[in-house]
MMTF fields as JSON, N, C-alpha, C and O atoms, coordinates in Angstrom:
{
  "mmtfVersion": "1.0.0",
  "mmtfProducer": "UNKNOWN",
  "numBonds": 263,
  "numAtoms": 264,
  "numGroups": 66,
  "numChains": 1,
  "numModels": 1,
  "chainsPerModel": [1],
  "groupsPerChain": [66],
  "chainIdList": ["A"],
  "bondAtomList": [4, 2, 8, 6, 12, 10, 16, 14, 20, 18, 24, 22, 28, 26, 32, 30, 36, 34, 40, 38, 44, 42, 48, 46, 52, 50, 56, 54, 60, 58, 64, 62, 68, 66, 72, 70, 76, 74, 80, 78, 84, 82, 88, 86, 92, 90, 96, 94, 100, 98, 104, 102, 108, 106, 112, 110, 116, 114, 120, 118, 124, 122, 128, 126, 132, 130, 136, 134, 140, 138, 144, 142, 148, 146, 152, 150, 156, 154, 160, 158, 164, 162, 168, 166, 172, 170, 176, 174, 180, 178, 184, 182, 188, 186, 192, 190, 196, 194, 200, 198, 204, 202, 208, 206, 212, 210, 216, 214, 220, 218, 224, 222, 228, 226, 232, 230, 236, 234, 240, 238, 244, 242, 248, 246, 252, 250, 256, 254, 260, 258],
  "bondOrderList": [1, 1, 1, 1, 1, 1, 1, 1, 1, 1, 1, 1, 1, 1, 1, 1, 1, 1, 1, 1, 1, 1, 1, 1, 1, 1, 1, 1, 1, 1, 1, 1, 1, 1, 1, 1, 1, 1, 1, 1, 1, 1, 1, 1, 1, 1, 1, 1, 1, 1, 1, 1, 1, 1, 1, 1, 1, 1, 1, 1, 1, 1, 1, 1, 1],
  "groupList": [{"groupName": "UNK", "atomNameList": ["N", "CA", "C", "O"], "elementList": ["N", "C", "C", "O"], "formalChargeList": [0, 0, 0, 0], "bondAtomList": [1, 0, 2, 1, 3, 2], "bondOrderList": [1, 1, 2], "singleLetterCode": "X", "chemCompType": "L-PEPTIDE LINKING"}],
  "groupTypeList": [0, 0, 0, 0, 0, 0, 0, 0, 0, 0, 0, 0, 0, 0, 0, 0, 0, 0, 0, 0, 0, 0, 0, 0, 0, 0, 0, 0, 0, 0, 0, 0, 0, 0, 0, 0, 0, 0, 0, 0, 0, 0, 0, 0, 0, 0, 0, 0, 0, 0, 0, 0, 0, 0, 0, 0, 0, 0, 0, 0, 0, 0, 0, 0, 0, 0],
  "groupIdList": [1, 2, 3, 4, 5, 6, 7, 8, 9, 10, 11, 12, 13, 14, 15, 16, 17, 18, 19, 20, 21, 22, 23, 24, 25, 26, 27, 28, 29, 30, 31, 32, 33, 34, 35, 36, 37, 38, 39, 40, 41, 42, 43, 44, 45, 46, 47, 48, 49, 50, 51, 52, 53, 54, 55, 56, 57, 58, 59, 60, 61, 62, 63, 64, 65, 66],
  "secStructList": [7, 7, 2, 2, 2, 2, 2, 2, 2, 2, 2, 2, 2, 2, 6, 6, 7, 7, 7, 7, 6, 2, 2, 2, 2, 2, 2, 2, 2, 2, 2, 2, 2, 2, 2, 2, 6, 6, 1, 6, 6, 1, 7, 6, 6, 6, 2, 2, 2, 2, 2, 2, 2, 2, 2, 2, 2, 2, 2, 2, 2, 2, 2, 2, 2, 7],
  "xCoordList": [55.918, 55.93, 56.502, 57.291, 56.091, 56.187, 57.264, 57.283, 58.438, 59.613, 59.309, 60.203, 58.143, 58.023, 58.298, 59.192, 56.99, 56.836, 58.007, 58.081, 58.924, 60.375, 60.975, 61.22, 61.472, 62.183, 61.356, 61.806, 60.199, 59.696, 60.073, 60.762, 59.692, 60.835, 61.439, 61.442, 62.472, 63.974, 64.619, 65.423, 64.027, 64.353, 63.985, 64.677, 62.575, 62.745, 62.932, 62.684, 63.192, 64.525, 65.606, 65.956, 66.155, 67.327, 67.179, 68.066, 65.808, 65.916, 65.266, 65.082, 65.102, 65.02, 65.519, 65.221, 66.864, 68.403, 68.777, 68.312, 69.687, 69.851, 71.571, 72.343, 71.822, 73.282, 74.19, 74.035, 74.762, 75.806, 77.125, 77.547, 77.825, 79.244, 79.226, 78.24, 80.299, 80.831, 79.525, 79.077, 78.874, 77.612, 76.379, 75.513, 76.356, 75.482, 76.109, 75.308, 76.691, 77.139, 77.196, 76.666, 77.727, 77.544, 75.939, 75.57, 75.237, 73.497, 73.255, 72.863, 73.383, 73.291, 73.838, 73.217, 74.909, 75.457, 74.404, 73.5, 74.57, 73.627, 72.494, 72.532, 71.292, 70.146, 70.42, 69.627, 71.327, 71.376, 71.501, 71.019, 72.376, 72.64, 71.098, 70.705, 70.663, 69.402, 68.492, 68.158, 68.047, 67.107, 67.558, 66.663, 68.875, 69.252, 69.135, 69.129, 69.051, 68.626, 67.482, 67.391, 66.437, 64.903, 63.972, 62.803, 65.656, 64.758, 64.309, 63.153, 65.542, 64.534, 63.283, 62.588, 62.976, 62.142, 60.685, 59.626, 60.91, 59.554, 58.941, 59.509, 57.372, 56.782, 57.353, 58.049, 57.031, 57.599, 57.469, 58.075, 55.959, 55.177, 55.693, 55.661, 56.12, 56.901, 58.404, 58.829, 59.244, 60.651, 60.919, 62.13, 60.525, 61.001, 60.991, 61.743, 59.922, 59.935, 61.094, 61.901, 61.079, 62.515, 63.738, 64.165, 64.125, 65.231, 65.399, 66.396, 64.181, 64.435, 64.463, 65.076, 64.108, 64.37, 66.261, 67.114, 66.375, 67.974, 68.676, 69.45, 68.314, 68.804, 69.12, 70.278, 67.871, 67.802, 69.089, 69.791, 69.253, 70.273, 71.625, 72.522, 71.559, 73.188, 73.426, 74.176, 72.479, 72.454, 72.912, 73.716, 72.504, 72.563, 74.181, 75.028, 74.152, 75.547, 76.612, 76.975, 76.937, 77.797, 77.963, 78.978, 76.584, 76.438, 77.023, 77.349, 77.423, 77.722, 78.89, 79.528, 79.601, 80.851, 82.381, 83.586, 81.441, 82.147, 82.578, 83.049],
  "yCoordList": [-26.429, -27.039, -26.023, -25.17, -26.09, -24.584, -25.472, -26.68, -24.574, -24.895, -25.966, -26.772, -25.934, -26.786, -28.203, -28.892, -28.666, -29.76, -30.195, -31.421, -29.549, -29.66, -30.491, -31.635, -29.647, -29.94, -31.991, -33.133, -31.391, -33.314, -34.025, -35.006, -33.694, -34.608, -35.026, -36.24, -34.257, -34.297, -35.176, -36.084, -34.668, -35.996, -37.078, -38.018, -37.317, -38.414, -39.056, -40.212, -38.54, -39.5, -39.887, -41.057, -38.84, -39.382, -40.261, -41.087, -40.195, -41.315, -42.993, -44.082, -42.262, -44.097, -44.441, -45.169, -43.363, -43.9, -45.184, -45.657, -46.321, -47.403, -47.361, -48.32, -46.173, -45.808, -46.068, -45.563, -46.633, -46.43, -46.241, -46.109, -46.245, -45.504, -44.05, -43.312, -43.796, -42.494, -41.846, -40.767, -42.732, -42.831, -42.33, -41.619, -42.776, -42.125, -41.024, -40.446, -40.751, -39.769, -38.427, -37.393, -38.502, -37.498, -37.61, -36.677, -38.288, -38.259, -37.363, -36.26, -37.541, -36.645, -35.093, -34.051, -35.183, -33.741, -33.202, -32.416, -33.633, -33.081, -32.633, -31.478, -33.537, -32.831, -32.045, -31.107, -31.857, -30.853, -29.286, -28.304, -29.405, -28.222, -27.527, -26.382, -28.878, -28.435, -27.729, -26.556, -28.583, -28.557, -27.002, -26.172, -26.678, -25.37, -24.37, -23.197, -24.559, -23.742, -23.129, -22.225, -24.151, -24.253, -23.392, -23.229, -22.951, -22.3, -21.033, -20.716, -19.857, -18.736, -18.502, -17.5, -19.581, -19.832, -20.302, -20.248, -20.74, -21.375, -20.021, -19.023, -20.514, -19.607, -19.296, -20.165, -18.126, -18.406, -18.677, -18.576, -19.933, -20.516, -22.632, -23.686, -22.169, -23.91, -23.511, -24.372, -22.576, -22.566, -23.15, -23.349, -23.371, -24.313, -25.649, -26.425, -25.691, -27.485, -27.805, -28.675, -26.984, -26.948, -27.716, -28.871, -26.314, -26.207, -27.65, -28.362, -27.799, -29.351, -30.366, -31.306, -30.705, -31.408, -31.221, -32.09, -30.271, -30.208, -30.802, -31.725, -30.048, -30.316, -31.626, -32.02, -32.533, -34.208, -34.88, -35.809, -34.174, -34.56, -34.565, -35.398, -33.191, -32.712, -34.581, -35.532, -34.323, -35.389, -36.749, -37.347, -37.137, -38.212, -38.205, -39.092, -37.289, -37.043, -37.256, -38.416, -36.458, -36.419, -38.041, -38.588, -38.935, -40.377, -40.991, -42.086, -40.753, -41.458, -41.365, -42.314, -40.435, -39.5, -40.407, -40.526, -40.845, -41.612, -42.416, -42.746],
  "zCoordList": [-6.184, -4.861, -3.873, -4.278, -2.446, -1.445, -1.149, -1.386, -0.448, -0.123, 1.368, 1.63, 2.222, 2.833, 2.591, 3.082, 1.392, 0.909, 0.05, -0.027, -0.604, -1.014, -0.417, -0.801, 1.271, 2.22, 2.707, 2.809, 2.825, 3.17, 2.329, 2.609, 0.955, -0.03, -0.091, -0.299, 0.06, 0.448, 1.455, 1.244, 2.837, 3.945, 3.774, 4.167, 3.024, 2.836, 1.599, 1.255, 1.27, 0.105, 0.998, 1.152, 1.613, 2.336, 3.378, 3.587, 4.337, 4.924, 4.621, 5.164, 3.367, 2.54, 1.459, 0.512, 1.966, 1.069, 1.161, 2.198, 0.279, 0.364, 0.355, 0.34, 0.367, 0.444, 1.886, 2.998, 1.611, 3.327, 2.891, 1.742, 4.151, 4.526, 3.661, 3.663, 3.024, 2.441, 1.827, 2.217, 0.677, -0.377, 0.428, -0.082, 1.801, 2.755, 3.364, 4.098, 3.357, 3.884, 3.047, 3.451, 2.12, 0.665, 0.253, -0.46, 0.478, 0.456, 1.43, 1.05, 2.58, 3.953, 3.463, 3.671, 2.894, 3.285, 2.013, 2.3, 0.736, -0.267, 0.558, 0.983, 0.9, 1.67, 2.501, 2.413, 3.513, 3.999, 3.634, 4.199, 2.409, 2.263, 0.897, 0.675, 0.31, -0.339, 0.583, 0.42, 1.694, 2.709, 3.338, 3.495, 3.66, 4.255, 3.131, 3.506, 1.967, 1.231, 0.473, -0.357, 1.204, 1.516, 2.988, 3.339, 3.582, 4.716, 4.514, 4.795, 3.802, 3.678, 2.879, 3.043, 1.888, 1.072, 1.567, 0.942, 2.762, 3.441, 4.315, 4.759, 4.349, 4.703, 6.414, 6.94, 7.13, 8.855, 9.229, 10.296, 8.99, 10.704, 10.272, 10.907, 8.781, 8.477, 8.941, 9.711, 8.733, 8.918, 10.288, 10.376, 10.973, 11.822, 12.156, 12.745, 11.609, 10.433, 10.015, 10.343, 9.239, 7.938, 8.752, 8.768, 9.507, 10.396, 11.192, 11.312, 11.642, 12.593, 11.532, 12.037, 10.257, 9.115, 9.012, 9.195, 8.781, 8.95, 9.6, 9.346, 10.892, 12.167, 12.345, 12.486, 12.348, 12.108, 11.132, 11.53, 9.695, 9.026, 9.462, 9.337, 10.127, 11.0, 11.77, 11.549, 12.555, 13.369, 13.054, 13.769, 12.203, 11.216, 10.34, 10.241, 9.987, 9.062, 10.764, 10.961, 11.587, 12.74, 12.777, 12.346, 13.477, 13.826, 13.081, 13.54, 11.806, 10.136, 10.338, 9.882, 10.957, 10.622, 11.446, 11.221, 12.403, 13.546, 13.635, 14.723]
}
């Protein structure tokens, strides 16, 4: 599987996690750091896919955090 289609995986597992508070939150940080370790691996014209797949998680994890 290309590190693209990985990364789609990935988010969405996490965003049709059934996990909340902490449990979501440790779901979140896991994908993130999988998903960030999927970026140099993706081809250059998906890595910014990737990145905004991340990005989205950051997002999500911060909102969680609060």
């Amino acid at each position: 599987m290309d590190a693209y289609r990985e990364a789609q995986r990935l988010y969405a597992e996490a965003m049709l996690s059934t996990a909340t508070g902490q449990e979501r939150i440790a779901v979140l940080q896991q994908t993130l750091q999988r998903i960030g370790d999927l970026v140099p691996q993706a081809a250059p014209d998906e890595r910014p896919a990737v990145l905004l797949m991340n990005s989205s998680i950051a997002q999500l994890i911060a909102g969680e955090s609060r």
